[in-house]
N, C-alpha and C positions, 0 to 999 in steps of 0.2 A: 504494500500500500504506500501511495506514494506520499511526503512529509502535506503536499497541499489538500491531496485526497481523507488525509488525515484531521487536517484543521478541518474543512469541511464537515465533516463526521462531527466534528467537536460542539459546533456553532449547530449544527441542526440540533444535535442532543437537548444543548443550553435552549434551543428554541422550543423544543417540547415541554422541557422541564418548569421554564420562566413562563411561558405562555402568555407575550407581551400583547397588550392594547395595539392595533395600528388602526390609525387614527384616515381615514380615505374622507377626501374631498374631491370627488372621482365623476367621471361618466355614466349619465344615465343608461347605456348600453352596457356597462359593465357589470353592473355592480353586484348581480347576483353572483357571476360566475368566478370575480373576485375575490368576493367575501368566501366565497367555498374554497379557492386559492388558499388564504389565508387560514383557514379553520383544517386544510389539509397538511400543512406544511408547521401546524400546531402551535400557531399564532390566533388570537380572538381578535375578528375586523369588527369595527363601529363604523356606521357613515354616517357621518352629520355633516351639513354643508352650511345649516344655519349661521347663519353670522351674530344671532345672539348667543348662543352655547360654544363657538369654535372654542372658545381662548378656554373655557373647564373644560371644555369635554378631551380638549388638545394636552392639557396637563397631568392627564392619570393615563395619556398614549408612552409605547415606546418609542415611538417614531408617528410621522407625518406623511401623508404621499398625498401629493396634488396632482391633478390628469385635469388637463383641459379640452377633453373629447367633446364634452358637450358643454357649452363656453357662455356664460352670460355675463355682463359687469359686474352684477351683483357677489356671483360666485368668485371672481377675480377678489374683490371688494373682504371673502369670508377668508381665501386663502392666504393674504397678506395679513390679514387680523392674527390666522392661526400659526402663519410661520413666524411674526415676530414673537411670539410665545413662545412658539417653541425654542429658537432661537434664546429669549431668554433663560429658560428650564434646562438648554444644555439637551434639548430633543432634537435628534437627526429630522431633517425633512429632504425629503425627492419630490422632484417635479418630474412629471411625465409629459413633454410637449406636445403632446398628440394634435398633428396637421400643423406646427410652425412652421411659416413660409408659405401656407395656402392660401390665407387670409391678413388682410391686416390686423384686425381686430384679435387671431391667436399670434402671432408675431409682436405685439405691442403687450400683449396679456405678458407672454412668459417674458418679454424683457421687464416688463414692470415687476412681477416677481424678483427676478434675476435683481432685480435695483434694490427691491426691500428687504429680503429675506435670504438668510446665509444659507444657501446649500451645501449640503453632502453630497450628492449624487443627481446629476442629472444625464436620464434615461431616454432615448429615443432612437428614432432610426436616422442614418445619413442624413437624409435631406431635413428633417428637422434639426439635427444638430448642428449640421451648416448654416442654415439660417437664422440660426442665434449667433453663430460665429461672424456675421456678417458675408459669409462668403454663398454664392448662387446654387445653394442647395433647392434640388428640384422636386416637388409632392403634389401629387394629385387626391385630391380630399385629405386624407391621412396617411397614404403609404407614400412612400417613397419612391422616386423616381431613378436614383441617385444607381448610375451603372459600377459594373466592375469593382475592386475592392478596396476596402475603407483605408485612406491616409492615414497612417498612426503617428507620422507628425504632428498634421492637424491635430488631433485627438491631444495628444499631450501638450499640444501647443494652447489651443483653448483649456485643457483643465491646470494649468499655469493659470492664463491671465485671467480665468472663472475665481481660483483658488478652488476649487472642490474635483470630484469625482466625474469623469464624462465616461458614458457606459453608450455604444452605438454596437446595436443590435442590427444582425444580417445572418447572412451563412455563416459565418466567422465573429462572432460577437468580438467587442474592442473595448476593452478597460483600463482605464491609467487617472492617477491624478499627478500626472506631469512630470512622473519621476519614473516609477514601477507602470509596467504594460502588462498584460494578462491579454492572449487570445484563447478565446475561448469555442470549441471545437462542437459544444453537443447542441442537440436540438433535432427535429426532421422537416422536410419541407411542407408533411399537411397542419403544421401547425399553423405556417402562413392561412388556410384554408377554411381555419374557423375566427370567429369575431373575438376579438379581444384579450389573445394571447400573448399582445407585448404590453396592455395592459397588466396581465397577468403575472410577468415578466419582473413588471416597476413594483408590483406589491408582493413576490420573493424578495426581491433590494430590500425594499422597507423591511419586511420582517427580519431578516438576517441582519440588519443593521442595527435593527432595536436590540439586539442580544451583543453587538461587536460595533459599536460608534466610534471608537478607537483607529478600526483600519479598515476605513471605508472603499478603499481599492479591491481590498484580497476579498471583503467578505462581499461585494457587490460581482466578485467572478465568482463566488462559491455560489450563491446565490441563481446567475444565470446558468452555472451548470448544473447546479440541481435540477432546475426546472429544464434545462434543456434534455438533459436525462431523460427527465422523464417523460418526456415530449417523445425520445424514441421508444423509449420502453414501451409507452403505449398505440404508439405506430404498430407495432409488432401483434400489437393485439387485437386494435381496431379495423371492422371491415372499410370504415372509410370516415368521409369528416362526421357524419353524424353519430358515429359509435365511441368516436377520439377522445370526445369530453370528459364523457364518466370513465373512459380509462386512464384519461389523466392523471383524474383527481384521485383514483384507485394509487397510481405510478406513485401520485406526490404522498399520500398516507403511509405508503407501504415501502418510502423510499429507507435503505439502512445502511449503516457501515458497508456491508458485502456488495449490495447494487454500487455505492462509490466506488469502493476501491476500484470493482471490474470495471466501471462505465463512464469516469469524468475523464473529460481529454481538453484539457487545459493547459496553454504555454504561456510560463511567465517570462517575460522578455526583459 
């Protein structure tokens, strides 16, 4: 077993055992299959998006995760409330940018974030993470347009001048905070195939983070290969996208020591 496959093993143990709060201020399309994310991976999700209760309901979370999938001001307005919170409390928070660069209105949302609220980790695909970079990251509604494979200059170049965690998620998932790089190998292609899987993605980050706030690089690649994990594991078992889900969420309950050691394929660079 390998020393990263090892830590891995470690941090989900502590994540069963602690069974931290994560606190989602998320997409109306996700949220069931989220919260079952979370309650598989043996973390307890809350979703409140209220902006009268974020700042308690934000203070008894282990972490934070923002997803601007389904985008109003108001909700912009709930998640700078709950991140400077957390923020004060010493609570990890992730943004999920889902569709920056589509719109204005989610492009100005996550920078405004980005302006208020100190990130850990933010989660997206190429073309979202470009265009928080300033650079001509290309997206159609929310996936990505962005060809061929992810610059990990870039990537460590932006979580530099961010200071936090940049996680871009593809065939080859890319994690660094600007020093340490992690390519991260697992996952299958029908997971592109169902709704809300890199959703799903940014609320593993969060839960592995709330047990390990410390070293938000290593445990946001443990984190994607867990779930990438088990994305194949249940490949293997599902006759197709509509069977994949509940073999997911089987893959993520039933994931142990023995499926890591045999199954993460992660290069720390």
């Amino acid at each position: 077993m390998s020393d990263f496959a090892k830590r891995c093993a470690e941090r989900l143990a502590l994540l069963r055992q602690k069974r931290p709060m994560i606190h989602h201020i998320t997409n109306a399309v996700v949220q069931n299959f989220t919260a079952n994310v979370t309650l598989c991976l043996g973390a307890a999700p809350v979703m409140a998006p209220a902006r009268a209760e974020v700042e308690q309901m934000v203070s008894a979370a282990g972490a934070l995760l923002l997803n601007i999938g389904t985008l109003d001001e108001e909700q912009v307005d709930s998640m700078i409330c709950a991140g400077k919170r957390a923020n004060a409390l010493g609570i990890p928070v992730v943004l999920d940018p889902v569709g920056a660069g589509a719109t204005k209105l989610r492009t100005d949302a996550c920078r405004a974030i980005l302006d208020a609220v100190r990130l850990s980790v933010l989660r997206g695909n190429a073309g979202e993470v470009l265009s928080l970079a300033g650079a001509s990251g290309r997206v159609r509604g929310v996936d990505s347009l962005e060809a061929g494979g992810i610059d990990e200059d870039r990537v460590r170049a932006m979580a530099r001048d961010f200071r936090l965690t940049v996680a871009v998620t593809g065939a080859v998932d890319v994690v660094s905070d600007g020093q340490r790089l992690f390519r991260v190998r697992n996952g299958h292609p029908l997971m592109a195939r169902v709704t809300g899987t890199g959703c799903a993605a940014t609320t593993a980050v969060a839960a592995f983070l709330a047990v390990d706030p410390m070293h938000p690089a290593e445990a946001t690649a443990c984190a994607l290969a867990v779930f990438g994990l088990a994305g194949e594991i249940a490949a293997g078992r599902a006759a197709g996208p509509g069977t994949f889900v509940p073999h997911l969420l089987d893959a993520l309950a039933g994931m142990d020591e023995r499926a890591l050691a045999a199954g993460l394929k992660v290069d720390p660079a």
